[in-house]
C-alpha positions as CSV (number, residue, x, y, z in Angstrom):
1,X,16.7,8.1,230.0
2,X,20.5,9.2,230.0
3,X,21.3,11.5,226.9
4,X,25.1,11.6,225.7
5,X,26.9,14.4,223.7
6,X,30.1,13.8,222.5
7,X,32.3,16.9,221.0
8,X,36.3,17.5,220.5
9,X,36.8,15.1,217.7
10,X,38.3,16.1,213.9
11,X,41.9,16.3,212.3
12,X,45.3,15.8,213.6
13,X,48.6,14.4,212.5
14,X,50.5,11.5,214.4
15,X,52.2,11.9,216.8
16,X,49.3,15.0,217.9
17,X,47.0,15.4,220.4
18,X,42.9,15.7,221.0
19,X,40.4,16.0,224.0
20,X,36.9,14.0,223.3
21,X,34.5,15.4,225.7
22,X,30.8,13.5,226.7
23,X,28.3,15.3,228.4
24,X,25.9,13.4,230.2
25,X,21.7,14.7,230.6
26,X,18.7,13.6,231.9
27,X,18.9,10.6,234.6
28,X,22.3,11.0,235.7
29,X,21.7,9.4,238.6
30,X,21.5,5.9,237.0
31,X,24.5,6.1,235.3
32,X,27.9,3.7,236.9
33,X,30.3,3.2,233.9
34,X,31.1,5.7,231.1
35,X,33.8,4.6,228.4
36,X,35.1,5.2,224.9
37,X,34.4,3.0,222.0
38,X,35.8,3.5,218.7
39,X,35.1,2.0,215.1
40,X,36.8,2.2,212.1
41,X,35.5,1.5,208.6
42,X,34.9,-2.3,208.2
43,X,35.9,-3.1,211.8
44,X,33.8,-3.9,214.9
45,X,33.6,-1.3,217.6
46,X,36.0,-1.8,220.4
47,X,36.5,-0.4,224.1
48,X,39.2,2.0,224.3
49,X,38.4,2.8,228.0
50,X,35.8,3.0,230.5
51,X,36.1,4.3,234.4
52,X,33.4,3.6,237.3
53,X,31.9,6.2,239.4
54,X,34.5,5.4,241.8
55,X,37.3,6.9,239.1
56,X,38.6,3.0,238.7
57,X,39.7,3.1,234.8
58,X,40.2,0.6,232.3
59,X,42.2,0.7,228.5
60,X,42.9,-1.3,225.7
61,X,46.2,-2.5,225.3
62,X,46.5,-0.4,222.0
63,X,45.7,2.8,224.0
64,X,48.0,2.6,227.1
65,X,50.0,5.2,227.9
66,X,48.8,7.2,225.0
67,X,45.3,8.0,226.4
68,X,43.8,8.7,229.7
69,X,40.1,8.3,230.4
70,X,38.8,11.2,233.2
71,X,35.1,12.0,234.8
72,X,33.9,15.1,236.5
73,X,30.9,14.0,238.4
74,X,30.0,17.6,239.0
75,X,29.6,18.3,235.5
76,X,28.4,14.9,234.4
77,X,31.3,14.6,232.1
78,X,33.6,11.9,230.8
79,X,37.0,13.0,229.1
80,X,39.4,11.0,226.7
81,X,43.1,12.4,226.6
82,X,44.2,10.8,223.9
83,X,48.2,12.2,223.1
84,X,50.7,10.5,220.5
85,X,47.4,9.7,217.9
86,X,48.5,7.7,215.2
87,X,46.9,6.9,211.9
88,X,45.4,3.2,213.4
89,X,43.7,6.0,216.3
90,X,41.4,6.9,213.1
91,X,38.0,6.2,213.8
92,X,34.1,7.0,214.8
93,X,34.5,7.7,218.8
94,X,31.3,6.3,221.0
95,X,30.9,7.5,224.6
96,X,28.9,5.5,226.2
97,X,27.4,4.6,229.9
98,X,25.5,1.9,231.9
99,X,22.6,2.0,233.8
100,X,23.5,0.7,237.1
101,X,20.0,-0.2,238.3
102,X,18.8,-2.0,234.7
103,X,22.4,-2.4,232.7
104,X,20.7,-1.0,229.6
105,X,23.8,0.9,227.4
106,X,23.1,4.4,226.3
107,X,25.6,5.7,223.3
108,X,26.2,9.2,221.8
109,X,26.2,9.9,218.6
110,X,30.0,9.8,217.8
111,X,32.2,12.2,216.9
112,X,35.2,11.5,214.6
113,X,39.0,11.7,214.9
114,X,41.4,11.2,212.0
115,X,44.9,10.9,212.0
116,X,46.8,12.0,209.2
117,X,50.6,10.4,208.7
């Protein structure tokens, strides 16, 4: 069992900044990807990025070159950088991560960003 805790979500205006962190517990060993989800209200969650153990990253087109996806093996944590928010950004964020020897998904709970105009 992999146990994720996301933190560094809340209240910002556009054009701001936040740093979503996910801590990672328990079989750490199993874990290969990590990524960011987000939903908003009456919309299906969608990647935002993911990165490999390897440090290989991945991003949604809506996200490029506004956020930056970051993992500190050592500490079992996965960052999101997310810079220049705008109100669209505002959603429930989901870390989540694979298990590389089964591929069964493990998610946080979610922490929330909002993006005032």
């Amino acid at each position: 069992q992999v146990q994720l805790v996301e933190s560094g979500g809340g209240l910002v205006q556009a054009g701001g900044s936040l740093r979503l962190s996910c801590a990672a517990s328990g079989s750490i060993f199993s874990i290969g990807v990590m990524g960011w989800y987000r939903q908003a209200p009456g919309k299906q969650r969608e990647l935002v990025a993911a990165i490999t153990s390897g440090g290989s990253t991945n991003y949604a087109d809506s996200v490029k070159g506004r956020f930056t996806i970051s993992r500190d093996n050592a500490k079992n944590t996965v960052y999101l950088q997310m810079n220049n928010l705008k109100p669209e950004d505002t959603a429930d964020y989901y870390c989540n991560a694979d298990n590389h020897y089964t591929n069964y998904i493990y998610w946080g709970q979610g922490t929330q960003v909002t993006v005032s105009s």
